[in-house]
Structures are given as structure tokens and as C-alpha cells.
N, C-alpha and C positions, 0 to 999 in steps of 0.2 A: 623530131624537131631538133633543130641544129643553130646552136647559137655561132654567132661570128666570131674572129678573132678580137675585133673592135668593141663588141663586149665588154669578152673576156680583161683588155687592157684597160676600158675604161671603170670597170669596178674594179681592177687594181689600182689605177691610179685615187680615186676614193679609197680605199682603205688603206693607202700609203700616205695620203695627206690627215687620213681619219688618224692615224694614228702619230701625228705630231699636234692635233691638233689643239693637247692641252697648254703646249708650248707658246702655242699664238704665233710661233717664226713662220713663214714661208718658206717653201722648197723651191730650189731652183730646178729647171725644167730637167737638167743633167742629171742632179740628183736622183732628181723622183725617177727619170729613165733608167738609172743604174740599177737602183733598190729595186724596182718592181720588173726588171727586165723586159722594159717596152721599146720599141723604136723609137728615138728622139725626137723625130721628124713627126713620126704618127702620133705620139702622146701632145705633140704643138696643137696637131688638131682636133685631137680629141678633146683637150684643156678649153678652145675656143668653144667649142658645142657646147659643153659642161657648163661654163662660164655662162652661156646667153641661156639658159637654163636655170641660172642662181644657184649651182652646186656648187660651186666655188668661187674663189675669186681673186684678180692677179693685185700685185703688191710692184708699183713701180721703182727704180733706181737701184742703187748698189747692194741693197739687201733685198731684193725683189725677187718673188717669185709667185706659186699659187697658195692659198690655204683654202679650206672648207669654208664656203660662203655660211652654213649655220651647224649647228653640233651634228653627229656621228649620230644622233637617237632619229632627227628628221630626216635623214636621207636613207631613203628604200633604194631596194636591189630593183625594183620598178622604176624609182625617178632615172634611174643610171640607163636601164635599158630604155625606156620610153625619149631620153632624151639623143640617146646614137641611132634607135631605129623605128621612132614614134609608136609604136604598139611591141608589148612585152610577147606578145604572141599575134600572129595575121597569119589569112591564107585568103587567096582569092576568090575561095568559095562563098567567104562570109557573105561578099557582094555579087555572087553569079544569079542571075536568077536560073539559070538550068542544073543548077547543082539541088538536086532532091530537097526537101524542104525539113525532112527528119535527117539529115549528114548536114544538114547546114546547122541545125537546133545543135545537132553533136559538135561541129566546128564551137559553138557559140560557148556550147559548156565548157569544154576545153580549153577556150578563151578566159572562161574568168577565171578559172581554178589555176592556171599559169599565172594569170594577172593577181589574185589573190595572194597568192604564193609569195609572188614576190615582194609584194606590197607587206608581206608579212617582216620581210627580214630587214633589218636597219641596221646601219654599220654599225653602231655600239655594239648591238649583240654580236655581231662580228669580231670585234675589236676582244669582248668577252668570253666568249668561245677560244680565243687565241690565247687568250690570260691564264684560261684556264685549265690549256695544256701544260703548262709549263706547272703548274704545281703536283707535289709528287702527296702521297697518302701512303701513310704506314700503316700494318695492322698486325 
């Protein structure tokens, strides 16, 4: 299984807004493209998906830009994929009827345990995980 680049850039783009978002400011598109090293042009669109999704959400005029439509704890690594490529996990087997009926049940399982998975991780703990490199322990 091979996830896309568009993925990849649109869960950076959440955890680059996750992590202003106790600030309440908005990013402007430049920004968040600089910080997270996405394409400007590609994170415009990805920001539109996102947005019609309710991951986030734009802020108009001279301070305008995106923030997290709701905190870092409700958005899963699920909502983000689900929303660039409607299922966390597909293959066309799921709906062939000539594909074996025990490697389809296997497609199905492999299905939810991706979908699980990802459903499991929320940007906070993301955000947390990253907190928590940074402290050192002495002994």
C-alpha cells in the first residue's frame, strides 16, 4: 500500500495549523507552504478539500488565512485521508465479484485495521509526541 504525496502534504498541512492552534491566529497560505515544505499552489487545493470537509477553516482580509476548523484531539489521520481520497484504504477487489470471496473477506480485514488505525491517531497526540522529543531526562 502506497500512500500519495497529497496525503502526505495534506496531514502536514493539519499539523502545521494543529500547532498554532492555541494561538487562534490564522496562517497565511505562504506561510503554512514554507513551514511544512508543500507546493503553494497544491496546498490552495488541498486547503479547499479540507475546508469543505470542516477541517479547517479560512479567515478573510488583511489577517486572513486558514486555522483548524475544531481542536487537534477531533481530527484523525482518517478524517485527513478520507477527505483527499474518500477511503483510508480501497482496492477494487472489494467490489469485483470475481475476485475469490476468502481474498475479498482478506481485502475487507485489511480495510478496517488501516481504517482503525488511523482513526486511532489525532493530531494532539501528534502535536504530543513532538513535545515530547524535545525534553531531555537525566539519570
Amino acid at each position: 500500500m502506497k500512500l500519495s504525496a497529497k496525503s502526505d502534504y495534506a496531514a502536514r498541512a493539519v499539523m502545521g495549523l494543529a500547532r498554532h492552534y492555541q494561538s487562534r491566529e490564522s496562517l497565511r497560505v505562504e506561510d503554512l507552504a514554507e513551514e511544512q515544505g508543500i507546493p503553494q499552489n497544491y496546498l490552495i487545493q488541498i486547503l479547499i478539500e479540507l475546508k469543505s470537509q470542516h477541517i479547517v477553516k479560512s479567515v478573510r482580509g488583511k489577517e486572513g488565512g486558514y486555522l483548524l476548523a475544531r481542536p487537534p484531539a477531533e481530527i484523525t489521520l482518517a478524517d485527513v485521508l478520507r477527505c483527499v481520497h474518500g477511503q483510508v484504504f480501497d482496492s477494487p477487489a472489494l467490489s469485483d465479484p470475481q475476485c475469490p470471496l476468502e481474498l475479498r473477506d482478506a481485502w475487507k480485514k485489511l480495510q478496517k485495521a488501516v481504517d482503525d488505525s488511523a482513526g486511532s491517531i489525532n493530531f494532539q497526540q501528534l502535536l504530543d509526541q513532538g513535545s515530547d522529543k524535545g525534553k531531555m531526562y537525566y539519570i
